[in-house]
C-alpha positions in Angstrom: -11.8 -14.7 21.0 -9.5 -15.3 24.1 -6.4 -16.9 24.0 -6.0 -19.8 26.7 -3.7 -19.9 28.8 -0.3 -22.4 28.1 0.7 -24.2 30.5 4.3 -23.8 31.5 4.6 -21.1 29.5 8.4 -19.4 30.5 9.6 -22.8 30.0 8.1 -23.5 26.4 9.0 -19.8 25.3 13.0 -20.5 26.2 12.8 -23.3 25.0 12.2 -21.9 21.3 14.1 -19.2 22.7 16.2 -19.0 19.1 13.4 -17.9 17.2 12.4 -15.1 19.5 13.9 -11.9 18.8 13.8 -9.8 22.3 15.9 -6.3 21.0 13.9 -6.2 18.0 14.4 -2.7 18.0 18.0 -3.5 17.5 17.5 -5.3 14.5 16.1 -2.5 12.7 17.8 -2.5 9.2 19.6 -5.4 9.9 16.7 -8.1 9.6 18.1 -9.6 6.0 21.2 -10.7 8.0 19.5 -13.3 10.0 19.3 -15.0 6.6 22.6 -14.7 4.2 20.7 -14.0 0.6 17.9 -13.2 1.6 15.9 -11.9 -1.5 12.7 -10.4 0.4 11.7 -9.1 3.8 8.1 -10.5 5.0 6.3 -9.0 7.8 2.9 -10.6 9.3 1.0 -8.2 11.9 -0.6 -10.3 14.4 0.2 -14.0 14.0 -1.7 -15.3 16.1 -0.5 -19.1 16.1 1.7 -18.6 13.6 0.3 -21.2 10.9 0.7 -18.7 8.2 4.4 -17.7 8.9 5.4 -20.8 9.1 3.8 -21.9 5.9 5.6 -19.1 4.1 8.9 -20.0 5.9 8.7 -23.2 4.6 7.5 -22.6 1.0 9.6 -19.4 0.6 13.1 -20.4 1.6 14.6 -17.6 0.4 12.5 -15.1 1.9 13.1 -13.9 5.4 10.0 -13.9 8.0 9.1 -11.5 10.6 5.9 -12.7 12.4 4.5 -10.1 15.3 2.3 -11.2 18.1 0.6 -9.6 21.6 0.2 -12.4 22.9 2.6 -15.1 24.3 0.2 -17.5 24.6 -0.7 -17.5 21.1 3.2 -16.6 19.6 4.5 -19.9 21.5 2.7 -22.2 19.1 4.5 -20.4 16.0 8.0 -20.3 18.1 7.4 -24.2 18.8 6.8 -25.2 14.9 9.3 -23.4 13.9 11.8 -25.4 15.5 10.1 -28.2 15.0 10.7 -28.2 11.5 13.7 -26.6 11.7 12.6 -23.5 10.0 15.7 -20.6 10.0 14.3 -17.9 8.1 12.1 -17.0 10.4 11.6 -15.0 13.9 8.9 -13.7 15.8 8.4 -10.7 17.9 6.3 -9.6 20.6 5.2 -6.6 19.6 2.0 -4.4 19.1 1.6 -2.9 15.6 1.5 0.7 17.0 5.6 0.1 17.8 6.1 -1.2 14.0 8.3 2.2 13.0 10.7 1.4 16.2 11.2 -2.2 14.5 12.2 -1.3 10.9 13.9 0.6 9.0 12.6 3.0 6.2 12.1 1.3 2.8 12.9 -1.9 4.7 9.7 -4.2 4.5 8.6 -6.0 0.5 5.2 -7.4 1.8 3.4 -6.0 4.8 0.2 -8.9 5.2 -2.6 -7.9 7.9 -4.7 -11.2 8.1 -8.5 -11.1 10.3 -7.5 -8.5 12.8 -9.8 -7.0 15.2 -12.9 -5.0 13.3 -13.0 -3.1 16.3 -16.7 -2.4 15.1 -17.3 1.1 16.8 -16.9 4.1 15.4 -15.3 5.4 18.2 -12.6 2.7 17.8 -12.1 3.1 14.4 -8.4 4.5 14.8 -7.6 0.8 16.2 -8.6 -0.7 13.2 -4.9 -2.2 11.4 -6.3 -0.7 8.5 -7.4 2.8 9.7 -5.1 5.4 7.9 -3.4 6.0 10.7 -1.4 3.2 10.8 -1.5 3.4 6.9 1.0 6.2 7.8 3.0 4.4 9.6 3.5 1.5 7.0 4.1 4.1 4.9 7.7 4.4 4.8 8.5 1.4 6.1 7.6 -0.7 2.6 10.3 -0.7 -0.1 9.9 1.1 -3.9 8.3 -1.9 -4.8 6.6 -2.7 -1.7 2.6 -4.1 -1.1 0.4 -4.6 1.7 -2.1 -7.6 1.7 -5.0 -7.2 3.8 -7.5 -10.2 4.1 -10.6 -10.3 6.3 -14.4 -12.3 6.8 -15.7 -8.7 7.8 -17.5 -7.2 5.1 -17.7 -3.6 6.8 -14.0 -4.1 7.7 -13.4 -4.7 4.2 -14.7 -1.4 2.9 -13.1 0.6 5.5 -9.9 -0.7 4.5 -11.0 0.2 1.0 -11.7 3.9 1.3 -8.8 4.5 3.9 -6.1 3.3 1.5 -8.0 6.0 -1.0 -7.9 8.2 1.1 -4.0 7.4 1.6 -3.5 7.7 -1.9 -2.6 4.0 -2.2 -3.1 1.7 -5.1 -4.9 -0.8 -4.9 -3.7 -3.5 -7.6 -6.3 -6.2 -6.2 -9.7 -6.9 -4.5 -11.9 -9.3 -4.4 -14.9 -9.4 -1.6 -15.0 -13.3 -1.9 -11.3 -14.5 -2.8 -10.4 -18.1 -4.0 -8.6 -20.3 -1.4 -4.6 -19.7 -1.4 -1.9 -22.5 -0.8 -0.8 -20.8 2.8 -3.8 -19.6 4.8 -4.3 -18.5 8.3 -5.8 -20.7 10.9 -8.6 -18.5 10.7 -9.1 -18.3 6.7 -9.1 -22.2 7.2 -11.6 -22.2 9.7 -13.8 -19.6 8.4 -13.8 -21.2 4.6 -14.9 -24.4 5.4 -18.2 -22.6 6.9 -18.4 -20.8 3.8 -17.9 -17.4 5.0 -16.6 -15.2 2.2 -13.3 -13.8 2.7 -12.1 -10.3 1.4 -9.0 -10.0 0.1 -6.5 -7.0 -1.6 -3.4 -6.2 -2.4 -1.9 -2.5 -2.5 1.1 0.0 -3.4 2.4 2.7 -2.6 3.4 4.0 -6.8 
């Protein structure tokens, strides 16, 4: 789906400027000191609005939230509720997925969640998939000794794929469910797609 275009956009993304971090490469280790006690590091791939973020934020003060987005005109809305409810343990980057390894350090991530991205149905596109094992090696190291990934989709083929990648990975996977029960913090998309009915997959995986 296509992301409209924002109005005034520069203006609205300095304007939340604070909860944008530009040298995100930078930060790299040092993500736990944006928030003094912090007692987990949460990393969404592909935002999109940021309702989920922002719900964790807000219902996990204690954990610090790193929310990545492609698109600004999508990330803006996240940056923009954010400071609107004040929210300070929580940034977002611009950022593809395929740059994650530049924007954290090893054994530096506790929950890794990948929420509705692109099926990217071909098999020639497979590799794009955020679930295809080669970006399981690159979340690899990344996740602490006790870290997981959560992966959630309405694609049923998606949902396998993930499946026998992580198997092939040598990943655990500790829970699945092809139609999942509704969570307190959901995605603008989980939202949208439940009240239609539309089963959503959901697991959760390890490393050991």
């Amino acid at each position: 789906m296509r992301m409209r275009k924002r109005k005034n956009l520069a203006a609205r993304m300095e304007s939340a400027a604070a909860w944008l971090v530009r040298d995100a490469e930078q930060t790299a280790g040092h993500w736990r000191e944006i928030l003094p006690g912090c007692t987990r590091l949460l990393v969404e791939l592909g935002c999109g609005m940021g309702r989920f973020a922002c719900d964790t934020a807000a219902a996990e003060p204690e954990s610090m939230i790193v929310a990545l987005e492609r698109v600004p005109d999508a990330i803006v809305i996240g940056m923009e509720r954010a400071r609107r409810e004040g929210l300070q343990n929580i940034r977002f980057v611009l950022a593809d997925a395929g740059n994650l390894e530049k924007l954290f350090a090893p054994g530096e991530i506790d929950r890794l969640f990948i929420h509705f991205c692109d099926p990217w149905p071909h098999w020639k596109t497979a590799p794009r998939r955020l679930v295809a094992r080669n970006f399981l090696r690159v979340y690899r190291p990344l996740l602490s000794e006790n870290g997981t990934l959560r992966f959630k989709t309405d694609n049923a083929p998606l949902f396998a794929f993930a499946q026998k990648e992580l198997a092939a990975e040598g990943w655990i996977v500790t829970g699945c469910d092809e139609d999942s029960p509704p969570e307190a913090v959901m995605t603008e998309y989980e939202t949208k797609f439940r009240a239609l009915g539309v089963p959503i997959g959901a697991l959760t995986a390890r490393l050991f």
